[in-house]
C-alpha positions in Angstrom: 15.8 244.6 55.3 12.4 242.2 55.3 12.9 239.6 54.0 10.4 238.9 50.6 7.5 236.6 50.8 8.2 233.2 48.9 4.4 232.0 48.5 1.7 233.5 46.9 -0.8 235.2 49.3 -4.4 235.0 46.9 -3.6 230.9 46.8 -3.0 231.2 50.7 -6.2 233.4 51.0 -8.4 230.9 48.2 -6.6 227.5 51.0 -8.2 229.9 53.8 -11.7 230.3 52.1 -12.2 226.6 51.3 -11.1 225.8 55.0 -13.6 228.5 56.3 -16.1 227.1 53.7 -15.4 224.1 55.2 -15.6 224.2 58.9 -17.0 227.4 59.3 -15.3 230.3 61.2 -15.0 229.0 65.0 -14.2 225.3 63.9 -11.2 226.7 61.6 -8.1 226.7 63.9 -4.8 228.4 63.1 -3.8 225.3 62.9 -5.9 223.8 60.1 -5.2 227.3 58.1 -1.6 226.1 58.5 -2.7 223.1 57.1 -5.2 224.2 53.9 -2.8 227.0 53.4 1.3 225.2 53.8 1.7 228.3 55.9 3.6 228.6 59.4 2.1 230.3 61.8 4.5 233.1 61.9 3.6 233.8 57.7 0.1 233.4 58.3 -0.2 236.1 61.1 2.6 238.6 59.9 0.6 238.5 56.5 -3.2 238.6 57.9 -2.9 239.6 61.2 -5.2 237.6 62.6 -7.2 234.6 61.9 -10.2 237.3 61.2 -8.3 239.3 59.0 -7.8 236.3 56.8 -11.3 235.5 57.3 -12.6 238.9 56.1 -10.5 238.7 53.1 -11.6 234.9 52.4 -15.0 236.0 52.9 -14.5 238.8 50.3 -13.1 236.9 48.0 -16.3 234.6 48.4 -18.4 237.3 47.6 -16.6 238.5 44.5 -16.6 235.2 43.1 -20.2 234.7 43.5 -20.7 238.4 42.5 -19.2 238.1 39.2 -21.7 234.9 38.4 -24.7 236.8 38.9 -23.1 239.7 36.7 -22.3 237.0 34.3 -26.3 235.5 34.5 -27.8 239.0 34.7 -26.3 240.5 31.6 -27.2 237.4 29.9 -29.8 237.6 27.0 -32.5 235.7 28.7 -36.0 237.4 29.8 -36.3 238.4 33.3 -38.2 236.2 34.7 -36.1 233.3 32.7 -32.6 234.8 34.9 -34.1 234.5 38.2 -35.0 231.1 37.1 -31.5 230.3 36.1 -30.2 231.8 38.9 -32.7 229.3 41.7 -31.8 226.9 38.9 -28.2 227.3 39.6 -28.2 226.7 43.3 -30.4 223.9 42.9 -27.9 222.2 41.0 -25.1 223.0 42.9 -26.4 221.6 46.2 -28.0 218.7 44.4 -24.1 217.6 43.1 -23.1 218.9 46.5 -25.3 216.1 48.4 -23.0 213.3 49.7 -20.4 215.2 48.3 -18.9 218.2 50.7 -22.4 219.6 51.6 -20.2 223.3 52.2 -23.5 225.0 51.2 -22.7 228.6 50.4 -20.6 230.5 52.5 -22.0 234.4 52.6 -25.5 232.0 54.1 -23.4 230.1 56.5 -21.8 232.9 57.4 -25.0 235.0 58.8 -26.2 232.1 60.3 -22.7 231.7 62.5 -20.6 234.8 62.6 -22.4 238.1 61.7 -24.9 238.5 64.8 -21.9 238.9 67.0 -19.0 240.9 64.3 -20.1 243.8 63.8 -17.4 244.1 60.5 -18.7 240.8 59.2 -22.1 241.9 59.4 -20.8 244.8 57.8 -19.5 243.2 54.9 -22.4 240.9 54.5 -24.5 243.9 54.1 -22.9 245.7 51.2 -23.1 242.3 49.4 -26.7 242.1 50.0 -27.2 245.6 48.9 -25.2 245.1 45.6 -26.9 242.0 44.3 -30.3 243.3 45.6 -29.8 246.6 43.5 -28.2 244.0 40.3 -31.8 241.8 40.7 -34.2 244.8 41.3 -32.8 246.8 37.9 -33.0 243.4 36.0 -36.8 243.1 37.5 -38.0 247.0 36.9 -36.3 246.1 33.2 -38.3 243.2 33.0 -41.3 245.4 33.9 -41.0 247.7 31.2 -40.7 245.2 28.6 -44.0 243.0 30.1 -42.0 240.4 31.2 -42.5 241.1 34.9 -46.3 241.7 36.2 -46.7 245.6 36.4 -47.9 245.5 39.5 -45.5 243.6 41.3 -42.5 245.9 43.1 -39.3 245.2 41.8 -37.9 245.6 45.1 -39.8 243.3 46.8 -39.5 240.5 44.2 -35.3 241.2 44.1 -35.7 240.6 48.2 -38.0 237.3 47.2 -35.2 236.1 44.4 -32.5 236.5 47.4 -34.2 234.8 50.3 -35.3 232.2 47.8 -31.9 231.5 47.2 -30.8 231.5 50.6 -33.7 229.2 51.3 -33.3 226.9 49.3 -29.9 226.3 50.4 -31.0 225.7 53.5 -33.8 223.3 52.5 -30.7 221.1 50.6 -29.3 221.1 53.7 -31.8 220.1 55.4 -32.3 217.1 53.7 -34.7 218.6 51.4 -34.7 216.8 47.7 -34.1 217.9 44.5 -38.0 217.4 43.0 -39.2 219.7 46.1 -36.0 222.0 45.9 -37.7 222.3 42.2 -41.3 223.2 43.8 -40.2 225.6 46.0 -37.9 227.7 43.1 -41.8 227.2 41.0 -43.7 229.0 43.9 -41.2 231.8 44.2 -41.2 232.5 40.8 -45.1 232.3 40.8 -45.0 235.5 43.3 -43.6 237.3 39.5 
């Protein structure tokens, strides 16, 4: 009879996302999930599999988190145009208080950058993110349309791409050095584009 499992695996898989987050995926050695997670080796691979499996689900979990914030900011009661605001507002902040701090930036971006050109799955995964919080932006931008707050001529699907790669953008600005007063230009001229 197996023996049960005596820790809890989401804490082990939230240890293995902030390593990941971290160091990124070919930095993080089974040795420093061992570490982040208080996992043997033996636990960690006859519970993951592999270092990727862990990674994918670390990943996931990421992208649910960050998910459920945009939910959260897109059924808020603001106007249209004032939620994609929030929403550069929001990562503005975050890498501001981030700056001499961890400097992490945002996982799903770091993520492209490193892994999903060569992992196929990865890739994958990053994907039906995109797609979801493209399709969340573009209804909150046709809706913002209808109701004037939106210029009619402007595609809702093109401006939902803009809001995305803005974000992405600007997260890579911060961590380029970029500061908080330009960080602030940059969100103005994207949301100039609506």
């Amino acid at each position: 009879m197996a023996r049960p499992r005596k820790f809890d695996e989401e804490r082990a898989v939230d240890a293995a996302m902030e390593a990941f987050w971290a160091a990124g995926y070919e930095a993080t050695s089974t040795q420093d999930l061992c570490e982040a997670t208080g996992l043997g080796r033996s636990s960690i691979y006859n519970t993951f599999k592999s270092k990727h499996d862990l990674f994918e689900r670390a990943l996931a979990r990421y992208m649910e988190s960050k998910s459920a914030e945009l939910t959260e900011l897109l059924e808020s009661g603001l106007p249209a145009r004032d939620k994609i605001r929030a929403l550069l507002q929001r990562v503005i902040d975050e890498e501001s208080a981030a700056r001499g701090a961890d400097g992490r930036g945002c996982l799903v971006v770091n993520t492209y950058v490193e892994v999903s050109a060569r992992d196929d799955a990865v890739a994958a995964a990053l994907a039906r993110d995109y797609d979801k919080r493209l399709a969340a932006i573009r209804d909150v931008l046709e809706s913002g349309r209808r109701a004037g707050e939106i210029a009619a001529d402007r595609d809702a699907r093109t401006l939902a791409h803009l809001a995305i790669a803005s974000v992405s953008g600007l997260r890579v600005a911060a961590r380029a050095g970029v500061g908080r007063a330009e960080l602030e230009a940059i969100a103005d001229a994207a949301l100039a584009a609506f």
